[in-house]
N, C-alpha and C positions, 0 to 999 in steps of 0.2 A: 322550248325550254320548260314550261311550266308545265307540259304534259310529264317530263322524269319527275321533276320536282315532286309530281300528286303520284306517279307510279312506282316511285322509287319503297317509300316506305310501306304502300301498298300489298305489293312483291316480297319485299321483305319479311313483311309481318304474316300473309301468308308460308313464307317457306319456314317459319319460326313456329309455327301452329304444326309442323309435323312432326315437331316432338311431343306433340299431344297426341297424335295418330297414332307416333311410335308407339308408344307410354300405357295407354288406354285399351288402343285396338292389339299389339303385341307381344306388352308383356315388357317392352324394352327397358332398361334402366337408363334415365335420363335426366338424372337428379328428383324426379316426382317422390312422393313419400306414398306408402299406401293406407292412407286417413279416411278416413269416414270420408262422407261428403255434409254438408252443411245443413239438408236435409233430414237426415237419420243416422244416428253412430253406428247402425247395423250392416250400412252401405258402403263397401268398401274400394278402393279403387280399382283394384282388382275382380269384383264381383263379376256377374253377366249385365248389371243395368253399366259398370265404369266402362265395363266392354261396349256393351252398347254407346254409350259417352261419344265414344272415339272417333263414332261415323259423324258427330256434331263439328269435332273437331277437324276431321277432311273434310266438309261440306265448308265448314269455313276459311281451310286454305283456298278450296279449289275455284269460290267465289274472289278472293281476297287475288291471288295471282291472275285469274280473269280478268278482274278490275284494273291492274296493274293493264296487264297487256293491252285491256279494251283503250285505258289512256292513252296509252303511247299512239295507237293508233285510233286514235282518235276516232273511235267507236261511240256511239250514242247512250250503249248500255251500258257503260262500264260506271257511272253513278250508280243505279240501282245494284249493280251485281259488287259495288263498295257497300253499299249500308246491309246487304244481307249478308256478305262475307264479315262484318262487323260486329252485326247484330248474333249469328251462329258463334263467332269467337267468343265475344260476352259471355253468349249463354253457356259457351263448354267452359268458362276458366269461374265464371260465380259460384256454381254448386261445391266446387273441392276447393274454394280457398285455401286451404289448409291444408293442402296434398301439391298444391302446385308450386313451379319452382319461382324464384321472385320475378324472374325477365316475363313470368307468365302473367303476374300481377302488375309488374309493366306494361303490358298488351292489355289488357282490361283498361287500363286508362288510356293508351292509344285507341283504345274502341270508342270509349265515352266521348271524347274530344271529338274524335271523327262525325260520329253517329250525333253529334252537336251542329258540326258544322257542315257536314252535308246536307241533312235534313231542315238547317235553315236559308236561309234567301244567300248568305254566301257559297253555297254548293250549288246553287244555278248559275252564282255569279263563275264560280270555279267551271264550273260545266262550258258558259260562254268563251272561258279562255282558253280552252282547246278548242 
């Protein structure tokens, strides 16, 4: 039971990170706006670096849906392959604050809680109950 519990939102939040993909790496319209990024107003989201962005942002589906799965099946790595699927989503949704859509600023806070509570003594504890 506790293994969907920890891979349900997991999963999710990976497959929610591919409207970054979309967004970033294709061009897609997916409510993103194309804003500077938070770094330099000359950077836009659409540029070659936002393009670039976008491989941040599959690196951290494809860890985040990992993780997911490693839970369920109760795989050993599937903590670590959470806090880097957490930690890449961070990093792709902080620089464009201001380009991304709100569910994406939702995700940044599901990253910070996560990357809290995995990296402390209750994410070994989580880890023991699968």
């Amino acid at each position: 039971m506790w293994r969907f519990i920890i891979a349900i939102p997991l999963i999710m939040h990976g497959l929610a990170n591919l409207a970054g993909v979309a967004t970033f790496l294709f061009g897609a319209q997916a409510g993103f706006e194309d804003k500077p990024w938070l770094i330099s107003k000359n950077v836009l989201m659409k540029s070659w670096i936002g393009r670039l962005w976008g491989l941040f942002w599959l690196v951290s589906s494809i860890f985040l849906v990992s993780a997911g799965i490693g839970a369920i099946l109760q795989a050993g790595w599937w903590l670590t392959a959470a806090v880097i699927g957490c930690a890449f989503s961070l990093l792709s949704i902080a620089p464009w604050w201001h380009a991304v859509v709100p569910g994406a600023r939702f995700g940044a806070i599901f990253d910070l809680i996560a990357l809290v509570v995995l990296l402390s003594p209750l994410g070994a504890a989580l880890n023991q109950l699968l």
